[in-house]
N, C-alpha and C positions, 0 to 999 in steps of 0.2 A: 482775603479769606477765600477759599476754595472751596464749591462748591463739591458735597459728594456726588453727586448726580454726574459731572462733570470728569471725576477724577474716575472714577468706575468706565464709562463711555472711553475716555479718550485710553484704559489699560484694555478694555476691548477689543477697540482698534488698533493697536500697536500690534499683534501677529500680522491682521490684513497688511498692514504699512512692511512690514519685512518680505514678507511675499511677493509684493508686488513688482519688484525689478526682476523678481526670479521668474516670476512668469511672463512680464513682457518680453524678458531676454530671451526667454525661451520659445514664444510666440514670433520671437522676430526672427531665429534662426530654421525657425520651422518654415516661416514665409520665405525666406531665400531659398531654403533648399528645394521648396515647389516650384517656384516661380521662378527666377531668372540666374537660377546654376545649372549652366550646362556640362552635361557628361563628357560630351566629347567636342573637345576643344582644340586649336593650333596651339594655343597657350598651357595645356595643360589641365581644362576643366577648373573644376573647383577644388582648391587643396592639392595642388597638382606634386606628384613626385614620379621616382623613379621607378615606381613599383603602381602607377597608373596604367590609363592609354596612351597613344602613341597616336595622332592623328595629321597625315598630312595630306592637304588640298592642292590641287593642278591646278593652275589657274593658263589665261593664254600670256601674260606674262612672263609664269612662273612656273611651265609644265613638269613634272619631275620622274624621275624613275626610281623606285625604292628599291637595295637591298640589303639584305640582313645576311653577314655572313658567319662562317664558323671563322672563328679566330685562330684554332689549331692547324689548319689547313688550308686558310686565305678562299675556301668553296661557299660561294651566296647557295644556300638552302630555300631563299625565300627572294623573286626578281620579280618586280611588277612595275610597269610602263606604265605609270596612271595616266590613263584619258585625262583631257583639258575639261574640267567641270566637275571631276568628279573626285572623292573625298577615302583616304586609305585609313582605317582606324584597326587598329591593333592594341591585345593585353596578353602579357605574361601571367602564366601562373605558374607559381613555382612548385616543383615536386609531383604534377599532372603528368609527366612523361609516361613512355612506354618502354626504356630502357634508362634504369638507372646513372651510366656511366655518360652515354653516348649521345641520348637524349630525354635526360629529368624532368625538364619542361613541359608543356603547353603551350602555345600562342592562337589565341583567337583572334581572326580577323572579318573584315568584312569591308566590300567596296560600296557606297553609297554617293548618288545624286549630291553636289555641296551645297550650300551646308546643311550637315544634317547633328544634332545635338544630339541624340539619341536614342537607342532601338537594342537590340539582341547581336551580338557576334556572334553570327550563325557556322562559319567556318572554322576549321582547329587545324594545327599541323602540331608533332610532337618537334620539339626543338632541344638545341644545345644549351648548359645553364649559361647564367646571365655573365659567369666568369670567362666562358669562350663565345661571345655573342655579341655583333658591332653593327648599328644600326648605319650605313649608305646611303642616303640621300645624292643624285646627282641633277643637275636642273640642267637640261637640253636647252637647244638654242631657241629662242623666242623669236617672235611669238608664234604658236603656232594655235591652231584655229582646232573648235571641240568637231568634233565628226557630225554630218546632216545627221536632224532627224526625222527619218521618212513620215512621221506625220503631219510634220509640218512642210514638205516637198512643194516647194513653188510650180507652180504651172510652164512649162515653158513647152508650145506651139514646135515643136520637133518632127519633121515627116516621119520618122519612125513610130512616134506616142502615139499619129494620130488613127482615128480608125480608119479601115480602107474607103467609107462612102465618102468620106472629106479630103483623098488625095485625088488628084489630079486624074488617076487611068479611074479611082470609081468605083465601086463596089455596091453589093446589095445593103439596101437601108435595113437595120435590124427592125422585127415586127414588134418591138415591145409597146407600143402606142407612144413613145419620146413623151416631148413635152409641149406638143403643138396643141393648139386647142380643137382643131378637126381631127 
């Protein structure tokens, strides 16, 4: 025998119970996409296709030089030597051009520190559509080593670096007070 008390309760709860996969599925696709989907990717990002970004990293292994060329007339529009370390991301947009025929396009790009997931394509060039348009990739010889960064410039004891009062012929001591205790 079935209680009504019972039978009422448990028709109440049945919407809650249908719901509930709808919303953690949807709670858990919410948490991915904040958390660990990244925009720009080597692979592609999240959901990646053809009509994405376009991201590739230098490394001293794998230093690269990118170009995009026009396919009508074998001419790169777009040549860039990527420094060792640092990170080439680009996106089409289609129908952004400034000339219909010649160049329909859009491409935003932008060079960044690697790796970098995400930020603003701040720069734009107008491009050829996607039908006359071939991405180049070329990878130079290895390895080759990312460029000093003068702030972090090693010390090196050089007679030229040093000031005149610490070479040898001598010079007047600057009056700043140094760092002596008298």
């Amino acid at each position: 025998m079935v209680h009504a008390g019972r039978a009422v309760s448990a028709l109440a709860r049945e919407p809650c119970m249908r719901l509930r996969p709808l919303f953690l599925t949807a709670a858990g696709l919410m948490f991915l996409t904040m958390t660990s989907c990244a925009a720009y990717s080597t692979k592609g990002g999240w959901l990646p296709s053809s009509n994405s970004t376009f991201t590739y990293v230098s490394t001293t292994s794998s230093p690269k030089t990118i170009r995009i060329i026009d396919t009508r007339n074998e001419e790169a529009f777009f040549s860039l030597r990527l420094p060792v370390g640092k990170q080439l991301t680009f996106k089409f947009m289609d129908g952004k051009g400034d000339d219909p025929i010649y160049t329909p396009d859009r491409m935003l790009w932008e060079i960044w520190d690697a790796p970098h997931k995400n930020g603003k394509l701040s720069n734009q060039l107008t491009v050829p559509p996607a039908s006359a348009r071939s991405i180049r990739v070329e990878i130079r010889p290895a390895p080759e080593w990312p460029e000093d960064d003068e702030r972090y410039r090693l010390r090196v004891d050089l007679e030229e670096d040093r000031p005149d009062h610490w070479t040898p012929k001598g010079g007047p001591v600057p009056d700043d007070g140094g760092t002596w205790p008298n």
